[in-house]
Backbone bond lengths (Angstrom), bond angles and torsions (degrees), N, CA, C in turn:
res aa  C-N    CA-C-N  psi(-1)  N-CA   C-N-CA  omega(-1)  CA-C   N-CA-C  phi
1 X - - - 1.442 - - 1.524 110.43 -
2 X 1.481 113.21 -21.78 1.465 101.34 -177.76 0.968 114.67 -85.31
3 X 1.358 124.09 -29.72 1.460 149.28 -143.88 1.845 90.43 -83.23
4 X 1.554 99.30 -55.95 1.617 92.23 173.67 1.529 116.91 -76.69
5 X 1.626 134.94 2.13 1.060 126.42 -177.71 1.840 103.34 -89.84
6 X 1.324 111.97 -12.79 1.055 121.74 -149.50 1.486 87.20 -97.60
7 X 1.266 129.42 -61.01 1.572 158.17 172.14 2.172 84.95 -29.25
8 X 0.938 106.60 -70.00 1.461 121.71 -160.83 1.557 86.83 -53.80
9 X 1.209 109.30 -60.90 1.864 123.28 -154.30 1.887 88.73 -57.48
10 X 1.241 110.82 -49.36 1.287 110.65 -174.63 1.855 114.57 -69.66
11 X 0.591 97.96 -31.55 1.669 105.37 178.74 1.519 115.56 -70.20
12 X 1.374 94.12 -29.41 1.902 105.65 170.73 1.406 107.22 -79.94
13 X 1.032 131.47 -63.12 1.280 131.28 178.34 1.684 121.00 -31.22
14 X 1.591 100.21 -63.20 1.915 124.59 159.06 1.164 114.35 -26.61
15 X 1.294 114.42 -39.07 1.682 118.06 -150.96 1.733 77.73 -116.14
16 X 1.438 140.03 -74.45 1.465 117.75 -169.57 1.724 110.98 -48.68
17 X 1.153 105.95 -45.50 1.882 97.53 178.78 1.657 100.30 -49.13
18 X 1.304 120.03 -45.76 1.605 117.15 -156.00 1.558 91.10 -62.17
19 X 1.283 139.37 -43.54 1.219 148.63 -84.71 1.751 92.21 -134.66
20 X 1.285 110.34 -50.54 1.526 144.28 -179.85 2.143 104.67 -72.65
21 X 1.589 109.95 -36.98 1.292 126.69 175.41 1.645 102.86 -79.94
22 X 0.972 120.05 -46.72 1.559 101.85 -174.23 1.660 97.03 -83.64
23 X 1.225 133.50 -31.22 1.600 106.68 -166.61 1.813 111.76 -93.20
24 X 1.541 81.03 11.58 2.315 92.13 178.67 2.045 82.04 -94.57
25 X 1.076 131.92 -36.54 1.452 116.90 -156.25 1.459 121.34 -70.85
26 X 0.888 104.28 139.01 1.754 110.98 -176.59 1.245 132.20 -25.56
27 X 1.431 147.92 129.36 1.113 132.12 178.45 1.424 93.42 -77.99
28 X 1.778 104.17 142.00 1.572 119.18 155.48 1.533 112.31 -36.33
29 X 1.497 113.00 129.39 1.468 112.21 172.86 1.508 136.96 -74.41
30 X 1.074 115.03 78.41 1.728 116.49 179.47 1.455 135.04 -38.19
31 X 0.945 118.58 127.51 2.044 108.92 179.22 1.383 108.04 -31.73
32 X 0.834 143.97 171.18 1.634 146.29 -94.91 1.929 86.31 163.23
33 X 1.664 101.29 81.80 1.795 102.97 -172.01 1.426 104.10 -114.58
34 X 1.552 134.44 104.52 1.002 140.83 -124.90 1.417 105.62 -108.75
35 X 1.166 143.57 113.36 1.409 136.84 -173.14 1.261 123.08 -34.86
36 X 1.289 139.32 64.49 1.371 129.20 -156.93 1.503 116.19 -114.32
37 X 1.375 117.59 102.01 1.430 101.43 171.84 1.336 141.71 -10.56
38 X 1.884 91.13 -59.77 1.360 102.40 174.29 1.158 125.41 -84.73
39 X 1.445 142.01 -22.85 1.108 146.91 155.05 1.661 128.92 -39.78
40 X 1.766 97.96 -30.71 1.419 130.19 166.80 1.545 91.96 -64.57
41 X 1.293 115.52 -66.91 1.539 111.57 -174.58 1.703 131.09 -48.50
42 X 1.313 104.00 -29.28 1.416 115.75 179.99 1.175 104.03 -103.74
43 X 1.111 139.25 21.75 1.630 148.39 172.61 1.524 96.83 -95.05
44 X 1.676 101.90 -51.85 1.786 107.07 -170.36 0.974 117.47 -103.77
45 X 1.370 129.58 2.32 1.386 133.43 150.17 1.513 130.32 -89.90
46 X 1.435 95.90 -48.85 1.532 84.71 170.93 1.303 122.02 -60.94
47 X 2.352 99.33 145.07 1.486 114.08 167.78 1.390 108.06 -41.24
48 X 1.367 131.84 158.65 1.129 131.82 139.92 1.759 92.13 135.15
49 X 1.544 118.16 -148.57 1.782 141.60 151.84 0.948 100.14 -150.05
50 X 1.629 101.57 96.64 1.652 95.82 178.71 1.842 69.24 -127.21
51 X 1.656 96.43 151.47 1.229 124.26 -164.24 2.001 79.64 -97.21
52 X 1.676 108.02 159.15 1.306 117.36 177.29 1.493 125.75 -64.01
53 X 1.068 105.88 -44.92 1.677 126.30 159.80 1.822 109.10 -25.55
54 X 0.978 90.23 -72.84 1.710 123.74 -166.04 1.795 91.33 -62.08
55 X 1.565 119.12 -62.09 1.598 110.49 179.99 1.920 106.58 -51.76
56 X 1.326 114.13 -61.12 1.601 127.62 -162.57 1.849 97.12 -51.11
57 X 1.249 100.84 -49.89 1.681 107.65 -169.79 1.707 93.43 -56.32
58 X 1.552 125.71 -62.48 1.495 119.45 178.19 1.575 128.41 -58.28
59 X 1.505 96.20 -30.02 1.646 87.45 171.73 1.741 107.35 -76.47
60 X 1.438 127.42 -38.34 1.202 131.48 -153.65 1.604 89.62 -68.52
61 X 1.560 135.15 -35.56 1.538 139.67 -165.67 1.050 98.18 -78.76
62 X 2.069 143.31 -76.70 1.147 109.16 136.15 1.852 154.57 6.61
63 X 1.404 122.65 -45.39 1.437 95.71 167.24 1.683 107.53 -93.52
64 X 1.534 115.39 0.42 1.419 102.21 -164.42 1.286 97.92 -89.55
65 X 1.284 125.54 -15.64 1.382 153.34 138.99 1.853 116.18 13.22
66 X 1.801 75.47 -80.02 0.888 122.95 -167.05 1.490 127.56 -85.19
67 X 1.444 94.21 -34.17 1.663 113.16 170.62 1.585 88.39 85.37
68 X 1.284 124.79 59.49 1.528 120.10 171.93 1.537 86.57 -147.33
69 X 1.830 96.40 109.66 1.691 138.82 134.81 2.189 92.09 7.15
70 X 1.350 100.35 117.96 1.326 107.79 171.04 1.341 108.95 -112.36
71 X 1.489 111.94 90.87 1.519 138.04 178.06 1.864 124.65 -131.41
72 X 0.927 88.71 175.30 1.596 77.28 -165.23 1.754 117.33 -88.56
73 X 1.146 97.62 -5.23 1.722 110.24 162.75 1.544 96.02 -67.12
74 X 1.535 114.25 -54.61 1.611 92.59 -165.91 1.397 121.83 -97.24
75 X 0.991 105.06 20.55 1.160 110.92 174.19 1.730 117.09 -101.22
76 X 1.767 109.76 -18.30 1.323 129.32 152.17 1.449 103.50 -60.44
77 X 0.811 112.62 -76.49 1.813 110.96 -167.13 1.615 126.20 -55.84
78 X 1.602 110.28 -12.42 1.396 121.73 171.33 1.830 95.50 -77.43
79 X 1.729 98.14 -50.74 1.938 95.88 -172.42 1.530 97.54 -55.19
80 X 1.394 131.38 -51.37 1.480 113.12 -168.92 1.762 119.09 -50.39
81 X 1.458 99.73 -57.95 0.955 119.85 158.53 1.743 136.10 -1.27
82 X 1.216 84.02 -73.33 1.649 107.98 -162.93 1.794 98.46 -90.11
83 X 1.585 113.40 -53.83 1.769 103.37 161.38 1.089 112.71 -55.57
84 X 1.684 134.58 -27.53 1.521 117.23 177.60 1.716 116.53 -56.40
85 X 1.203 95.93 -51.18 1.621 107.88 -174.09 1.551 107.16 -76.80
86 X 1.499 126.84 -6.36 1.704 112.57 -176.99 2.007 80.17 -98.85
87 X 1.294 118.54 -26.91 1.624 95.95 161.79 1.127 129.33 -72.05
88 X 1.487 135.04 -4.47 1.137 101.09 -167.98 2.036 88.35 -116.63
89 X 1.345 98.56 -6.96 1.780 87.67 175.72 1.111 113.00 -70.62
90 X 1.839 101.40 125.58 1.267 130.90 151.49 2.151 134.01 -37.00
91 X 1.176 82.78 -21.60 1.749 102.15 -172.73 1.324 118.60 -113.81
92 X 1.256 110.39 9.24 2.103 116.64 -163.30 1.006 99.05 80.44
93 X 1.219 168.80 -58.45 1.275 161.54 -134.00 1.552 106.28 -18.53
94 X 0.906 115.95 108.05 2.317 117.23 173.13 1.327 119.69 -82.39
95 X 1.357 137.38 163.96 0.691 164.78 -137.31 1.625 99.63 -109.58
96 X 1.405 118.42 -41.22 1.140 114.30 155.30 1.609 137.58 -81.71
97 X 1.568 110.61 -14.76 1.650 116.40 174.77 1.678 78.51 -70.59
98 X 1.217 142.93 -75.47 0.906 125.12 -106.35 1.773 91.50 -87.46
99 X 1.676 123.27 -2.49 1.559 104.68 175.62 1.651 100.88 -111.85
100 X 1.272 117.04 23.87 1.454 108.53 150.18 1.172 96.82 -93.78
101 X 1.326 145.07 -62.08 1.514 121.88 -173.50 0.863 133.48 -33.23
102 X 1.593 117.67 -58.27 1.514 109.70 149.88 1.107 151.70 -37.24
103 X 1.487 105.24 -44.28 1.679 110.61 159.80 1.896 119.38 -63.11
104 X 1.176 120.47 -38.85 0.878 136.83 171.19 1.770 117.33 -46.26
105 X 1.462 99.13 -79.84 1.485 105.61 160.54 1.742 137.78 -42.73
106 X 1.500 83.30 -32.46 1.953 94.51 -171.09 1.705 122.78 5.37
107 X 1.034 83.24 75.92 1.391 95.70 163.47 2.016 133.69 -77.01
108 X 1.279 112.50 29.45 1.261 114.04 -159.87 1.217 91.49 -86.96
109 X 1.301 137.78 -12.14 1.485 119.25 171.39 1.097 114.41 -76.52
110 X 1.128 137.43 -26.36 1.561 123.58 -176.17 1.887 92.75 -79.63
111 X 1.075 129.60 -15.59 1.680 122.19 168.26 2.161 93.92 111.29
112 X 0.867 93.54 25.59 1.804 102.58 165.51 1.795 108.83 -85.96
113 X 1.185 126.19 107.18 1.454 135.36 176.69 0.924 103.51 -66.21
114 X 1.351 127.55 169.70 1.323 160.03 -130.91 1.673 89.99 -99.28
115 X 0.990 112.42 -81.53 1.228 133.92 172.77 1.614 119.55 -57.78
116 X 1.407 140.56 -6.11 0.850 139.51 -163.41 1.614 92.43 -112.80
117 X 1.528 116.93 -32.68 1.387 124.50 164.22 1.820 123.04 -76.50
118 X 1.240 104.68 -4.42 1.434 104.31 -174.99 1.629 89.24 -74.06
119 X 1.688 120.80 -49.98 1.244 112.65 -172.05 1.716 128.74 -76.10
120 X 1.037 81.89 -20.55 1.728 105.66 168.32 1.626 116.00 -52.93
121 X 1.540 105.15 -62.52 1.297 111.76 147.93 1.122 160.35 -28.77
122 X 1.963 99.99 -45.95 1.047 88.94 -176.45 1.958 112.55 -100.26
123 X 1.690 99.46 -5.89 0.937 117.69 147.82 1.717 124.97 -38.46
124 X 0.713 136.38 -35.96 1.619 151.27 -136.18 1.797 86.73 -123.04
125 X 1.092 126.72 -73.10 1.470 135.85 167.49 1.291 109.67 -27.84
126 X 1.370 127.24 -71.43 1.399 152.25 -177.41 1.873 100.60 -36.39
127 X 1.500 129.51 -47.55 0.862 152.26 171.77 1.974 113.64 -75.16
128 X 1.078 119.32 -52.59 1.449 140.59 -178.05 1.227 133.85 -136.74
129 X 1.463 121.45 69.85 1.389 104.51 -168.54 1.385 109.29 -84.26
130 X 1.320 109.29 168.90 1.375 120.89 -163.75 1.821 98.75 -127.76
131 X 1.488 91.90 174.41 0.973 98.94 -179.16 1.797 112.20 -118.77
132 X 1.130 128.21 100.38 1.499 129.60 -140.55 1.577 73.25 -119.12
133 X 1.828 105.58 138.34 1.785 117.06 145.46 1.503 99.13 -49.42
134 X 1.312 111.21 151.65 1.597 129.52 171.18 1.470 98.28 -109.82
């Protein structure tokens, strides 16, 4: 009788330690989607359905890119930016072809800015679009 009280006593313990270990362990880490006005803005403006996550993660790869400060000034001036130029293309050109090209191309070593390539780009697109992985 002890032997099974003991068996039982031990089996409770096993199972609360097990039990106590999975609900102490970390939640999996999720993207990191940053309250951003503007990020809000290029969520609902930009062509496409690109969920916010998915825009912030491409612009943020882009400025590190680039070596351009991920703040919410520049992240305004990429949204102006980038809707300026998907308005004025003649061919569809989006808002998103035109910052994989950039990322793609990265030209910051020869001393081409961040922004000086968004238009470069979309210039270049406007003429040839490509077909870039997203």
């Amino acid at each position: 009788m002890i032997s099974t009280l003991l068996r039982s006593y031990g089996f409770w313990v096993i199972f609360l330690y097990l039990g106590l270990v999975a609900c102490s362990s970390k939640p999996q880490k999720q993207a990191r989607v940053s309250k951003s006005a503007a990020l809000a803005q290029m969520a609902k403006e930009f062509k496409g359905n690109h969920r916010l996550a998915y825009i912030q993660q491409q612009v943020d790869e882009a400025f590190k890119a680039y070596d351009v400060a991920i703040n919410e000034s520049n992240y305004q001036r990429c949204a102006n930016a980038l809707i300026a130029l998907r308005k004025a293309s003649k061919n569809g050109v989006t808002e998103m072809d035109i910052l994989a090209h950039v990322k793609a191309i990265n030209v910051r070593a020869y001393g081409v800015s961040f922004f000086k390539q968004l238009a470069a780009s979309a210039r270049y697109l406007e003429k040839k679009p490509l077909d870039l992985p997203v």
